[in-house]
C-alpha positions in Angstrom: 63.9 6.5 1.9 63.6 4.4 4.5 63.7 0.6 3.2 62.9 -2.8 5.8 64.5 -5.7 4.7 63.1 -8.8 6.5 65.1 -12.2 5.9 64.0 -15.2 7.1 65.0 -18.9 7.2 62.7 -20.9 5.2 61.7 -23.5 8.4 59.6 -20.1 9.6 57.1 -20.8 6.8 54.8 -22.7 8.7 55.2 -21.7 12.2 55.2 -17.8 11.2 53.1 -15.2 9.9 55.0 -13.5 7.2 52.3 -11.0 6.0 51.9 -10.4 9.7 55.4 -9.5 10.4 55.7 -7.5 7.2 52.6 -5.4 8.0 53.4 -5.1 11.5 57.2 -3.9 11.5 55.7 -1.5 8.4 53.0 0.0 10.8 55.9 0.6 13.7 57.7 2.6 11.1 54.6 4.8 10.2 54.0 5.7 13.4 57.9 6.6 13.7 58.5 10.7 13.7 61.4 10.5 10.8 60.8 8.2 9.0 58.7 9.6 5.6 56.0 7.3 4.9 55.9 8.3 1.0 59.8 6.7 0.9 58.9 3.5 3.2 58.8 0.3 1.9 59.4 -3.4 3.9 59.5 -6.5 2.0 60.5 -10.1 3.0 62.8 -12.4 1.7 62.6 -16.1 2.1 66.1 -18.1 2.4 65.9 -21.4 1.6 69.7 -22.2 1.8 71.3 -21.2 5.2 72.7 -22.9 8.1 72.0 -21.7 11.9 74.5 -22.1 15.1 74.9 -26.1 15.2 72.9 -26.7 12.3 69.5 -28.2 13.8 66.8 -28.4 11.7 65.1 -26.3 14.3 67.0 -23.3 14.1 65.6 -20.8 12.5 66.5 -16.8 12.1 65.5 -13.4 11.3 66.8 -10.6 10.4 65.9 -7.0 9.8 67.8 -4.5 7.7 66.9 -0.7 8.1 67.8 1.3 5.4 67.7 5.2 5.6 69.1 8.3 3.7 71.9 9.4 5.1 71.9 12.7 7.1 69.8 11.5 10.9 71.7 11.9 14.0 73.3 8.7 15.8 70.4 9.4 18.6 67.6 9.7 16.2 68.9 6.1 14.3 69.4 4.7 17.9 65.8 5.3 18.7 64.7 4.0 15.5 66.0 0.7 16.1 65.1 0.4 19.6 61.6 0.9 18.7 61.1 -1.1 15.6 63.5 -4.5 17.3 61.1 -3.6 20.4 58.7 -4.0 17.9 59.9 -7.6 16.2 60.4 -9.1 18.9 57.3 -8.5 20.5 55.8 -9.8 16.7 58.3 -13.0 17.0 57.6 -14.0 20.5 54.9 -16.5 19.6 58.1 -18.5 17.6 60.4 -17.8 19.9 58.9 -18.5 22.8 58.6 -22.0 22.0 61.5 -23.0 19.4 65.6 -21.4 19.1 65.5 -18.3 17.0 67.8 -15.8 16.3 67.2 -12.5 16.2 69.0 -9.5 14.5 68.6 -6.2 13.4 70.7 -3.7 12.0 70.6 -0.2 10.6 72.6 0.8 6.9 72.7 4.4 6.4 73.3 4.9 2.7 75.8 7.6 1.3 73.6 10.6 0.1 75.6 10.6 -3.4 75.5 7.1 -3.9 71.7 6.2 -4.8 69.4 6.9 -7.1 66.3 7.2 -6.8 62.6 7.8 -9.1 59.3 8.0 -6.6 55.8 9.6 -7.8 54.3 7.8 -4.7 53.8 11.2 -2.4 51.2 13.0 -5.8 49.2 9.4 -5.6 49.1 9.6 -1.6 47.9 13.6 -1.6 45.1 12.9 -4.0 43.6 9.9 -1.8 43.8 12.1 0.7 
């Protein structure tokens, strides 16, 4: 189950390709021994009210939420994260290489009795097969 959770500040509309970023951080995670691609999903979230460091209109941030099923080792969730904020920051340069962006990620493992869950995703996926 793993889930991406992109949030962005809303000045990133016009200098950023959302889709791009969504599709992009989704296709790192694919590729990513681990991670079940019948469970993935990585949807963004626009924020429109939020402040950055000394408030400039300029500033501008994302931030990327991993969410897996609980049970990987600390190593295996380590590499995760090194590859896919490897990977968003390589997608983000063309922003951050010319205006102040901040730039998080973090991983939430989610207690294994705690969520619920209804998928028929993986029957669809072996018939297009």
């Amino acid at each position: 189950m793993p889930h991406q959770i992109i949030e962005y500040s809303a000045n990133l509309e016009s200098h950023l390709d959302i889709q791009g970023l969504v599709d992009g951080l989704h296709q790192t995670a694919m590729e990513m021994d681990g991670l079940p691609v019948g469970g993935l999903r990585t949807r963004a979230v626009c924020r429109e009210r939020y402040q950055v460091a000394d408030q400039h209109l300029e500033n501008a941030f994302v931030h990327v939420i991993l969410k897996l099923g609980h049970g990987r080792s600390l190593e295996k969730q380590k590499t995760f994260g090194e590859e896919i904020f490897a990977s968003l920051c390589h997608l983000l340069e063309p922003v951050s290489s010319v205006s102040p962006l901040a730039i998080s990620f973090e991983i939430q493992e989610i207690h294994a009795e705690l969520t619920w869950k209804k998928n028929n995703l993986r029957e669809y996926m072996k018939s297009r097969e």
